[in-house]
C-alpha positions as CSV (number, residue, x, y, z in Angstrom):
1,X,30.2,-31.5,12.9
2,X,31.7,-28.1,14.1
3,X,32.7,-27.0,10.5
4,X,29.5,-28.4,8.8
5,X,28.0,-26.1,11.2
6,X,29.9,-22.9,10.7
7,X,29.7,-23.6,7.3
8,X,25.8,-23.9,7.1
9,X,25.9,-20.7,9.7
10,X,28.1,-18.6,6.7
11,X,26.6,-20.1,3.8
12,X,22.9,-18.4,5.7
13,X,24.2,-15.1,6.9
14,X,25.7,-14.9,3.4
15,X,22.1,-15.2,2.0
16,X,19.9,-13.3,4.8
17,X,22.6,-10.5,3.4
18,X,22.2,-10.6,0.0
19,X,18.0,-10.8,0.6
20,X,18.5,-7.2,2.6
21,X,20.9,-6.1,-0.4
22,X,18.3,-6.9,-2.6
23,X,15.6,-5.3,-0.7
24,X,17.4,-2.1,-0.5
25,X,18.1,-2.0,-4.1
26,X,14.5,-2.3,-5.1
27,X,13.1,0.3,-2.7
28,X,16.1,2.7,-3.8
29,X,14.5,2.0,-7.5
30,X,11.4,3.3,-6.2
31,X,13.1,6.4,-4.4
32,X,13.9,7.4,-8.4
33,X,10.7,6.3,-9.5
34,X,8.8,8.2,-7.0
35,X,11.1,11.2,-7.4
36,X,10.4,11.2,-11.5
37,X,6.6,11.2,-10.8
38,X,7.5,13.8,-8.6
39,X,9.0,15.9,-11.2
40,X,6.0,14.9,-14.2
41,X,3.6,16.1,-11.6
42,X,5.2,19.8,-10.9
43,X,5.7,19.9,-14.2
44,X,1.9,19.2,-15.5
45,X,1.1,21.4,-12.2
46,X,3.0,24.6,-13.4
47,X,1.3,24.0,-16.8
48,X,-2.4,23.6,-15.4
49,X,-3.3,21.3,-18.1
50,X,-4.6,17.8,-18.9
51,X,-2.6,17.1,-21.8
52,X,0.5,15.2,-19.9
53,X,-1.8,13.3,-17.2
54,X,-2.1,10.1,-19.7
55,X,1.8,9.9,-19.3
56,X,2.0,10.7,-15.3
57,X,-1.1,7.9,-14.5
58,X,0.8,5.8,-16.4
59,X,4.4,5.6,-14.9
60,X,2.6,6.1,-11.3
61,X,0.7,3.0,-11.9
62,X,3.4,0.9,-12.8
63,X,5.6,2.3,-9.8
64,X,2.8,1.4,-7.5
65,X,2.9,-2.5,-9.0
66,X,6.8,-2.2,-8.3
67,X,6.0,-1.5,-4.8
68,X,3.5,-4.1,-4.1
69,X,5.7,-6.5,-4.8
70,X,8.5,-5.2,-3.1
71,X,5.2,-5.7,-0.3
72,X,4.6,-9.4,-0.8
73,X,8.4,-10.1,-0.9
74,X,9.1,-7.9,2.6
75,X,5.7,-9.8,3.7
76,X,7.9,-13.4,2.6
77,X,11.4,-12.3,4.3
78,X,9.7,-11.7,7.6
79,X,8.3,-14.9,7.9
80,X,11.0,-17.0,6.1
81,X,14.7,-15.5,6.9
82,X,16.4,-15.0,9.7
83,X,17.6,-11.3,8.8
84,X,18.0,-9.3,12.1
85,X,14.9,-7.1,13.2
86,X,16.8,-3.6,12.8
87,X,17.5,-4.7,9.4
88,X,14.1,-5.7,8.6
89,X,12.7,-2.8,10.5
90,X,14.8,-0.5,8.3
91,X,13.7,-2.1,5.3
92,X,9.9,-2.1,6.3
93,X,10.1,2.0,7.3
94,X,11.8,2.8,3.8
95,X,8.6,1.1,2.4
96,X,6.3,2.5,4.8
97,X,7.4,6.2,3.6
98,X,7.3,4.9,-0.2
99,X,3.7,4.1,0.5
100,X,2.9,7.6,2.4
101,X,4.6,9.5,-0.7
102,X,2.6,7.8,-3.3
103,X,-0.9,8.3,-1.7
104,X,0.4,12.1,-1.2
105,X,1.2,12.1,-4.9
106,X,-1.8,10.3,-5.8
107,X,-4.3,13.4,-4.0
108,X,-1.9,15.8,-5.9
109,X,-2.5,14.3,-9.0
110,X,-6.3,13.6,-8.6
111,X,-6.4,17.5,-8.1
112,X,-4.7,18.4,-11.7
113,X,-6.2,15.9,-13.9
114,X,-9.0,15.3,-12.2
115,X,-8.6,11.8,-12.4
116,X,-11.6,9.1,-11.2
117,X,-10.3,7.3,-8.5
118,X,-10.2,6.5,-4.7
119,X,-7.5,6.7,-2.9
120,X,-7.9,4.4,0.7
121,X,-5.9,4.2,3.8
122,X,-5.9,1.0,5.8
123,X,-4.8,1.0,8.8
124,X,-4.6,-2.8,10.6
125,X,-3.1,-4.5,14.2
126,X,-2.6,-7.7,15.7
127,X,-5.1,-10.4,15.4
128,X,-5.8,-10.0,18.8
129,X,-6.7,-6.5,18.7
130,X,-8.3,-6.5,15.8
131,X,-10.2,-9.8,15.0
132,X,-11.9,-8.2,11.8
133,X,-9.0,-7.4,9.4
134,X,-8.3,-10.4,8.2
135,X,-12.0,-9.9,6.7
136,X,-11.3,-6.6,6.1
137,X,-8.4,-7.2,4.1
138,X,-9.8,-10.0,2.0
139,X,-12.7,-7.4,0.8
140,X,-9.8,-4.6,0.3
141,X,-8.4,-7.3,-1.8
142,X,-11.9,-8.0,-3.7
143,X,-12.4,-4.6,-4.3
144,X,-8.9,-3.8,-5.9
145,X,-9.2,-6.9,-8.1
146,X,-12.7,-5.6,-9.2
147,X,-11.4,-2.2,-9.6
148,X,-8.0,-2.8,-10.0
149,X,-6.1,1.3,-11.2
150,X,-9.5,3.1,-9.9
151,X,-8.5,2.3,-6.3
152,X,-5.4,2.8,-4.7
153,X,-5.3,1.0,-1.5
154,X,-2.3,1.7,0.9
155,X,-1.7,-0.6,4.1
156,X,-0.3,0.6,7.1
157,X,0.7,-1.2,10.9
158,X,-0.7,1.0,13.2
159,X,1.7,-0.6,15.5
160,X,5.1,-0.1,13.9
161,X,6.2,2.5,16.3
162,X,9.5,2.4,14.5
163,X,8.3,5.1,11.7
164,X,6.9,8.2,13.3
165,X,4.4,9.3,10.2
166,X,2.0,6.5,11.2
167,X,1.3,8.0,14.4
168,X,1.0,11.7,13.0
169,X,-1.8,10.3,9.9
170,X,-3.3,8.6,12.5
171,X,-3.4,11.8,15.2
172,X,-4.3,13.6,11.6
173,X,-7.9,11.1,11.4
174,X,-8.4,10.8,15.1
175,X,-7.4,7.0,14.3
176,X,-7.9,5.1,18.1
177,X,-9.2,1.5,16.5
178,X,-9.0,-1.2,13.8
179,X,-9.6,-1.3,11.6
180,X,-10.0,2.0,9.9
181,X,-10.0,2.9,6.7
182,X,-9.6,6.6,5.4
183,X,-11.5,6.7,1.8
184,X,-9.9,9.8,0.5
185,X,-10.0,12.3,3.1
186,X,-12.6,11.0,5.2
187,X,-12.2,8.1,8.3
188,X,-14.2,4.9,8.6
189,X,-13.6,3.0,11.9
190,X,-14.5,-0.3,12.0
191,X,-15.2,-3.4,9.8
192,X,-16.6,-2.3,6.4
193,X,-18.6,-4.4,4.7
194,X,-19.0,-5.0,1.2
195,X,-22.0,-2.7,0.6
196,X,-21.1,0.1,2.6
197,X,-17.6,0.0,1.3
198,X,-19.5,0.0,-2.4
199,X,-21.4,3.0,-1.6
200,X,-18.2,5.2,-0.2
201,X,-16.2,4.4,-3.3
202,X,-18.1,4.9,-6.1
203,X,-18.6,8.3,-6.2
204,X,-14.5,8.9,-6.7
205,X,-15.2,6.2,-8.9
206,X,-16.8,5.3,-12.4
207,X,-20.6,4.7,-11.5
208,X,-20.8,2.1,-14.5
209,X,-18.4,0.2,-13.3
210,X,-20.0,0.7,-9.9
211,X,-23.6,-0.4,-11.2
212,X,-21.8,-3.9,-12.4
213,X,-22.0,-4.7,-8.8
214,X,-23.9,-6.6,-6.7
215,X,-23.8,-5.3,-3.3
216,X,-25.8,-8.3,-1.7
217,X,-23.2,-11.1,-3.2
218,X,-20.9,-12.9,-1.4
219,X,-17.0,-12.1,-2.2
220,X,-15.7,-14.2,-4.6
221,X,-12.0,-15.8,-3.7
222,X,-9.2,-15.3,-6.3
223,X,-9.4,-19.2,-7.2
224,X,-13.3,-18.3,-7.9
């Protein structure tokens, strides 16, 4: 029984390893991704022209899809392995900053091609502190489905304490309660419904697609 055991106990700690190995390679793939959309956008920046944005939009688009998923499977580990807290609170600052650098990047970009797009901040707790953003999230998640690369939606725990920049944006916004959402540059506390959240959007936002819209029906499920 003792060596079944030590053997199951190897045979895990072997595979919580490997999980955080993998982790770390993906988010150091997005470390070179984000640093070559770095470089495209001082480069189009020094030019002052339009003609390289196609290209830039492009490979910042599908860096942002590699880090979503690098999301969901972070989101997967933390409920499913047993990988130690500092390793998993490494893991979830390194994408915390990836996040941060790609909505910086994003406002940097807007401002050279003059792209039509929103770019929100969500900030989220605890259930018990905020009872809303489960909703909250679900219309987020509604809204980038219906918009899908005209809204850039970036999620962060107001109460990871563990990475310091989530505390100085939310000093920044005057950020004291959840949820809050920050549509470009400007801070909305509080649930936002679907309408309300229509109306701040759209004007970063193509108005057609905007018009397409029925503010006063319900939010559909994926499944629907």
């Amino acid at each position: 029984t003792v060596i079944i055991f030590c053997l199951g106990l190897s045979i895990g700690l072997v595979i919580e390893g490997k999980r955080a190995m993998y982790l770390n390679d993906l988010i150091d793939t997005q470390k070179v991704e984000f640093a070559s959309s770095q470089l495209q956008y001082d480069y189009i920046s020094r030019l002052r022209t339009e003609d390289s944005c196609p290209a830039i939009f492009q490979s910042f688009y599908h860096n942002l899809q590699s880090m979503d998923q690098t999301r969901i499977r972070l989101e997967n580990y933390a409920l499913d392995s047993k990988i130690s807290d500092d390793s998993f609170d490494l893991l979830k600052r390194q994408y915390t900053l990836e996040q941060i650098k790609y909505w910086q990047l994003a406002k940097q970009a807007q401002e050279v091609c003059n792209e039509s797009l929103a770019r929100v901040l969500y900030f989220y707790s605890t259930s018990q502190e905020c009872p809303k953003c489960a909703d909250q999230e679900f219309i987020l998640d509604y809204f980038k489905r219906v918009f899908q690369d005209r809204i850039l939606i970036f999620a962060l725990d107001s109460k990871f304490s563990q990475e310091p920049m989530i505390g100085v944006i939310m000093k920044r916004y005057n950020i004291t309660t959840f949820p809050t959402i920050v549509i470009d540059e400007t801070p909305v506390s509080g649930f936002v419904g679907k309408a309300d959240l229509l109306s701040k959007v759209c004007p970063a936002i193509d108005p057609l697609k905007c018009k397409s819209i029925d503010p006063s029906a319900p939010v559909q499920s994926v499944s629907e």
